[in-house]
Chimera marker file (.cmm) of the C-alpha trace (Angstrom):
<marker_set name="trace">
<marker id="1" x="-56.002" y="36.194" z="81.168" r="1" g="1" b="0" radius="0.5"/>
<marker id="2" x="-57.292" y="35.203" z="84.420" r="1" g="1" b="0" radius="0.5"/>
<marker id="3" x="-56.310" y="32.917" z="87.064" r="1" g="1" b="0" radius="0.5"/>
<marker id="4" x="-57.083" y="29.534" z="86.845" r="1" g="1" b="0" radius="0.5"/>
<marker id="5" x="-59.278" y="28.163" z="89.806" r="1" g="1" b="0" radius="0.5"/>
<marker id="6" x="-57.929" y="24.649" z="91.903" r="1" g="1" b="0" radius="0.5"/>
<marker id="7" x="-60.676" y="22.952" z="93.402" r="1" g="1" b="0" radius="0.5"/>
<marker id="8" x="-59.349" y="20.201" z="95.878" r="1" g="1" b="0" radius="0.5"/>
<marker id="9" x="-62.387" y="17.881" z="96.957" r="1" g="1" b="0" radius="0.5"/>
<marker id="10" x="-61.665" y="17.434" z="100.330" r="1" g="1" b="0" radius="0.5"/>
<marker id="11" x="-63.493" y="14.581" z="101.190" r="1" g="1" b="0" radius="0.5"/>
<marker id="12" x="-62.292" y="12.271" z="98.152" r="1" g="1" b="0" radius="0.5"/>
<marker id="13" x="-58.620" y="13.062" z="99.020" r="1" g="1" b="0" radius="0.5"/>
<marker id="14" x="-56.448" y="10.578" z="101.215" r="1" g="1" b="0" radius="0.5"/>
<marker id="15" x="-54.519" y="13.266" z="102.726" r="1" g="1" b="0" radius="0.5"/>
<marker id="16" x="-50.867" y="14.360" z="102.406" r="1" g="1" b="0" radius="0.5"/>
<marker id="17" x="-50.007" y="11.974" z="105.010" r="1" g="1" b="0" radius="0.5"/>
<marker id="18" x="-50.707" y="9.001" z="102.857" r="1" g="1" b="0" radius="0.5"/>
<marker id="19" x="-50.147" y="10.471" z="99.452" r="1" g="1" b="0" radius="0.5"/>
<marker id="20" x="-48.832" y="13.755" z="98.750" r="1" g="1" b="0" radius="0.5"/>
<marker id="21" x="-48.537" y="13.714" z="95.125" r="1" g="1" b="0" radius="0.5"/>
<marker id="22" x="-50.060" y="16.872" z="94.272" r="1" g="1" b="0" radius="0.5"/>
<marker id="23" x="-48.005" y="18.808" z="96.363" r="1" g="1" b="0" radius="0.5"/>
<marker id="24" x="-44.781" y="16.669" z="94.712" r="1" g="1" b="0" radius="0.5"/>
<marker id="25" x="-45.790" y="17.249" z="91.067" r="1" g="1" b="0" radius="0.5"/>
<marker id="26" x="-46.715" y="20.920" z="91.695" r="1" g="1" b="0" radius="0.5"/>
<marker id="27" x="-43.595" y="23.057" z="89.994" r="1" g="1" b="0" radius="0.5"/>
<marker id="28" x="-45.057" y="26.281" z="91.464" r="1" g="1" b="0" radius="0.5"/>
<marker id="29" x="-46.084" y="25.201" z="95.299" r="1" g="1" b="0" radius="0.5"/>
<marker id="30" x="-49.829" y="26.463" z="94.423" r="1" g="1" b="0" radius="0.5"/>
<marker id="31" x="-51.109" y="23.451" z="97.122" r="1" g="1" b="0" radius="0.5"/>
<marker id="32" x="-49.987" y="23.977" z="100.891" r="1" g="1" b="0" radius="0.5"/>
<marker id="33" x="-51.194" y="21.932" z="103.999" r="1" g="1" b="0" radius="0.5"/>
<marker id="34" x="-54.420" y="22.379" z="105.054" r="1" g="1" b="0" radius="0.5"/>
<marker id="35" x="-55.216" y="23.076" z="109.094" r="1" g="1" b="0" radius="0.5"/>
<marker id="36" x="-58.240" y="20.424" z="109.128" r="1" g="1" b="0" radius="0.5"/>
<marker id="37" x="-58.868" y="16.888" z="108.648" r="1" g="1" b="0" radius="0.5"/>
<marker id="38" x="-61.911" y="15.882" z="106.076" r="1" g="1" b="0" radius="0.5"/>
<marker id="39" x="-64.486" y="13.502" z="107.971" r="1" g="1" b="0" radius="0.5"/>
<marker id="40" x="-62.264" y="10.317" z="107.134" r="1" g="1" b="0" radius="0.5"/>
<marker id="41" x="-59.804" y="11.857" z="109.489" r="1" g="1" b="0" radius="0.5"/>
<marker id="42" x="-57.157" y="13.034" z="106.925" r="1" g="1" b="0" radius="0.5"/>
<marker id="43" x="-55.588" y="15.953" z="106.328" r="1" g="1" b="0" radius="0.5"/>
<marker id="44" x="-56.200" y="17.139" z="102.305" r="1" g="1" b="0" radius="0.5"/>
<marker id="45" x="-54.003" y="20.179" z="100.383" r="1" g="1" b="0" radius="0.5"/>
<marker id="46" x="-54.884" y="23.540" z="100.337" r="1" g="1" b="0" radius="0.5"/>
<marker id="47" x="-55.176" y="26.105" z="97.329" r="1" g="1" b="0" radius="0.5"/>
<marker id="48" x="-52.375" y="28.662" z="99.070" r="1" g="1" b="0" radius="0.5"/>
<marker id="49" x="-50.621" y="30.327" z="95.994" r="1" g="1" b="0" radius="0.5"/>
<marker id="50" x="-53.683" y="29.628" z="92.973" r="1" g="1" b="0" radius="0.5"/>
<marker id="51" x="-52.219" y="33.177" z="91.038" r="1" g="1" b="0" radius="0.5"/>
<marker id="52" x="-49.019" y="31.027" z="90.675" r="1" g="1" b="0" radius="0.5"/>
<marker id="53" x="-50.892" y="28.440" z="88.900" r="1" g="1" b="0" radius="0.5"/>
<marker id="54" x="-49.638" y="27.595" z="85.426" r="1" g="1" b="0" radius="0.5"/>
<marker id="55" x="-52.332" y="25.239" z="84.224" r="1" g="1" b="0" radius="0.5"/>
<marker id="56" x="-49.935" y="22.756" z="84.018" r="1" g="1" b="0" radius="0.5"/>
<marker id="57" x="-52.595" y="19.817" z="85.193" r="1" g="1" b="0" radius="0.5"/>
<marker id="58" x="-50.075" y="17.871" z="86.608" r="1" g="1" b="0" radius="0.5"/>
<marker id="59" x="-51.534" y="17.777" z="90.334" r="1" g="1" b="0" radius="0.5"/>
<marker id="60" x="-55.154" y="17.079" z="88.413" r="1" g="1" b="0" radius="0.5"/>
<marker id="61" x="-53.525" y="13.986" z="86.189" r="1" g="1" b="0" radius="0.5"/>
<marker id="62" x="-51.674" y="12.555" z="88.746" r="1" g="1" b="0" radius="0.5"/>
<marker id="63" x="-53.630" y="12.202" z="91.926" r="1" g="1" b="0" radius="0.5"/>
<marker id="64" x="-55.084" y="8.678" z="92.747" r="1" g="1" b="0" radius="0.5"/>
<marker id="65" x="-58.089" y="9.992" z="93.876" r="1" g="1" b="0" radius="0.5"/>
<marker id="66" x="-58.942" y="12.592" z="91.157" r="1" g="1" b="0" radius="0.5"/>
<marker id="67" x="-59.868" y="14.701" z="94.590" r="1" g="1" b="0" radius="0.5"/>
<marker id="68" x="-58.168" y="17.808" z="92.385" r="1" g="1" b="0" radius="0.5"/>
<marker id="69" x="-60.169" y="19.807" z="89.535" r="1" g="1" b="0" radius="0.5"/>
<marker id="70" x="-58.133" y="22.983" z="87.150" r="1" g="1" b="0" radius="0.5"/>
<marker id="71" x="-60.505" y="24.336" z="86.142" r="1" g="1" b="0" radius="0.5"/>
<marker id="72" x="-58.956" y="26.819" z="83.096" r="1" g="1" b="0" radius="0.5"/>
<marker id="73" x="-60.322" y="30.351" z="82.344" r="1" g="1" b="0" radius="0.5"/>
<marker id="74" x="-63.061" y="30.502" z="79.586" r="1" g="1" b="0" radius="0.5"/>
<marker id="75" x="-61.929" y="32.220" z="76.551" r="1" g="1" b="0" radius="0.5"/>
<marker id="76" x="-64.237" y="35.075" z="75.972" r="1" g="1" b="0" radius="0.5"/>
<marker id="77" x="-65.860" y="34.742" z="72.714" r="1" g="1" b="0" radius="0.5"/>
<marker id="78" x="-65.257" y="37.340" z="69.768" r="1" g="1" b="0" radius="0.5"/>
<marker id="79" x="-68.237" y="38.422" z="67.297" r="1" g="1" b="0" radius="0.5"/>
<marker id="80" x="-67.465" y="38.473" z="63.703" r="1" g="1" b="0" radius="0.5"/>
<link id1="1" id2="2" r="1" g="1" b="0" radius="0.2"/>
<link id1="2" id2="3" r="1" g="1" b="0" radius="0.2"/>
<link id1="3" id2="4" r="1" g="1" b="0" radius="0.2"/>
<link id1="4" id2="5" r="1" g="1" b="0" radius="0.2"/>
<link id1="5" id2="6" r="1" g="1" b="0" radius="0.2"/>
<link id1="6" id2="7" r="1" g="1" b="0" radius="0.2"/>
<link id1="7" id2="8" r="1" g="1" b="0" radius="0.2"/>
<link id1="8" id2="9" r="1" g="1" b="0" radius="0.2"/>
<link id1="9" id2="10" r="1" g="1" b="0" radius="0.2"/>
<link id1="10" id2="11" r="1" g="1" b="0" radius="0.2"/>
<link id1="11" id2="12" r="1" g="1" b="0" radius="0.2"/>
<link id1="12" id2="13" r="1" g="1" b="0" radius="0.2"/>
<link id1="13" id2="14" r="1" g="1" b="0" radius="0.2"/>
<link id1="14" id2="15" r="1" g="1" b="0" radius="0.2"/>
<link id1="15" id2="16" r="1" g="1" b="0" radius="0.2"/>
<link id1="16" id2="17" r="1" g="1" b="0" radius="0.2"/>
<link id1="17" id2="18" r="1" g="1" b="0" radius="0.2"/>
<link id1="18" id2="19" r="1" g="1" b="0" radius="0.2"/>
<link id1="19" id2="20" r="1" g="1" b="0" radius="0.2"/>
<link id1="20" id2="21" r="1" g="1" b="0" radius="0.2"/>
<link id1="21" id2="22" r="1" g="1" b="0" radius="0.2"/>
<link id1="22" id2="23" r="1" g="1" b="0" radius="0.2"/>
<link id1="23" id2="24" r="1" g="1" b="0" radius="0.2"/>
<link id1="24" id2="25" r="1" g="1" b="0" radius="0.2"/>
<link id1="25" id2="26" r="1" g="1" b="0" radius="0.2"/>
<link id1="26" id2="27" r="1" g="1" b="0" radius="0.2"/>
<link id1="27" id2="28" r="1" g="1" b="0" radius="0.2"/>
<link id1="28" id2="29" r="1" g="1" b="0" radius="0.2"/>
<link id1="29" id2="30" r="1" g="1" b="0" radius="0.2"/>
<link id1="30" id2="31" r="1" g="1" b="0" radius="0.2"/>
<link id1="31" id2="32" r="1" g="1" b="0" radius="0.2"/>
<link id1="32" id2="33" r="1" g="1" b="0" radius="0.2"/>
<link id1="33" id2="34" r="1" g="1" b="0" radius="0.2"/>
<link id1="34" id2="35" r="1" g="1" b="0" radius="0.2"/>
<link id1="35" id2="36" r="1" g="1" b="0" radius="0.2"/>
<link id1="36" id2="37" r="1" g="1" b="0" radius="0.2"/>
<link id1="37" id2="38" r="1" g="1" b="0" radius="0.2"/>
<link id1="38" id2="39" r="1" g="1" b="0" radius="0.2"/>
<link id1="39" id2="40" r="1" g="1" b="0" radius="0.2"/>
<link id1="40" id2="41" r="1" g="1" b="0" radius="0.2"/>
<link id1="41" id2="42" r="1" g="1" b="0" radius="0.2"/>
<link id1="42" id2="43" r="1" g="1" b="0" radius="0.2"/>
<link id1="43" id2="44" r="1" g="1" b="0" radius="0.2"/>
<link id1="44" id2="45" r="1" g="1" b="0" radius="0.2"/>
<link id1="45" id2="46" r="1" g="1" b="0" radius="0.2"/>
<link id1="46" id2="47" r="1" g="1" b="0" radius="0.2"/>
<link id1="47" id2="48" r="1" g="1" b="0" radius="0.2"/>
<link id1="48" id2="49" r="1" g="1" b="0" radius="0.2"/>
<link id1="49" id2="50" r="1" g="1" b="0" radius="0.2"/>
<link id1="50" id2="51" r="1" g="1" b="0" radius="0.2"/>
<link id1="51" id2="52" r="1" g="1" b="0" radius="0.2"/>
<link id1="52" id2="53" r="1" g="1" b="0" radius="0.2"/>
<link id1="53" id2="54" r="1" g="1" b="0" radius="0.2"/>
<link id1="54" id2="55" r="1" g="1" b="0" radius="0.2"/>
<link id1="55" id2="56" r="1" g="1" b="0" radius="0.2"/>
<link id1="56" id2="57" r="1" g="1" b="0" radius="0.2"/>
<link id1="57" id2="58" r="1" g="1" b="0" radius="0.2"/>
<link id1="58" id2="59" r="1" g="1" b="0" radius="0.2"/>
<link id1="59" id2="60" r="1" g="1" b="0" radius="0.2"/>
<link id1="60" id2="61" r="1" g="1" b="0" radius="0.2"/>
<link id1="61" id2="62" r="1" g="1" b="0" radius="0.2"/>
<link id1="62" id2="63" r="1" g="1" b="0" radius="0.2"/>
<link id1="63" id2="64" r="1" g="1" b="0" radius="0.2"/>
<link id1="64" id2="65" r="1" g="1" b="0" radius="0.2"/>
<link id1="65" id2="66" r="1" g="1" b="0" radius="0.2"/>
<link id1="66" id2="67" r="1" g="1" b="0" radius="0.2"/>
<link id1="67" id2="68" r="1" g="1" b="0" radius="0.2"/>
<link id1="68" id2="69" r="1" g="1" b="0" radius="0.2"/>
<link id1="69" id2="70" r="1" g="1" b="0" radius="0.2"/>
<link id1="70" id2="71" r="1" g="1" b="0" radius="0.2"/>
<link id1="71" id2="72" r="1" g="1" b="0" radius="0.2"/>
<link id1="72" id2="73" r="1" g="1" b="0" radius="0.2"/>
<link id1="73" id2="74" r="1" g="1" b="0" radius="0.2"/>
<link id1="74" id2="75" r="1" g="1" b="0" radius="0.2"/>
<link id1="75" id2="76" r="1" g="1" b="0" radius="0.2"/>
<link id1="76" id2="77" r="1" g="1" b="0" radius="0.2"/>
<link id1="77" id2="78" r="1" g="1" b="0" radius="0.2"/>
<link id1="78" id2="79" r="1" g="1" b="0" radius="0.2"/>
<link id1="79" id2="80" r="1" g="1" b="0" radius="0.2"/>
</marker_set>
């Protein structure tokens, strides 16, 4: 099975200075601290560990914002 893929969208998020959450709810530390600010001057998450990922949704469900997408791998279809 492959990885899932974390999408943060920058520019929606509120920054971990003001919120956090999805770095809180995250039981595998996939979302670090990212080195820039998005263009309302905060400072979002960053995807640092995504192959620890366990599709768990929980930093998707809980953020404020919904600035965070899981996006799960596709389930390759079988022929008959």
């Amino acid at each position: 099975m492959k990885t899932p893929r974390v999408y943060i969208l920058k520019e929606a998020c509120k920054g971990i200075d003001d919120c956090d959450i999805c770095r809180f709810v995250c039981p595998k530390e996939v979302l670090g601290v990212s080195d820039s600010f998005n263009s309302k001057g905060f400072v979002p998450p960053e995807v640092v560990a995504e192959d620890s990922c366990t599709q768990c949704e929980n930093c998707m469900i809980f953020c404020p914002d919904m600035a965070i997408i899981v996006e799960k791998p596709r389930k390759k279809k079988t022929s008959r």
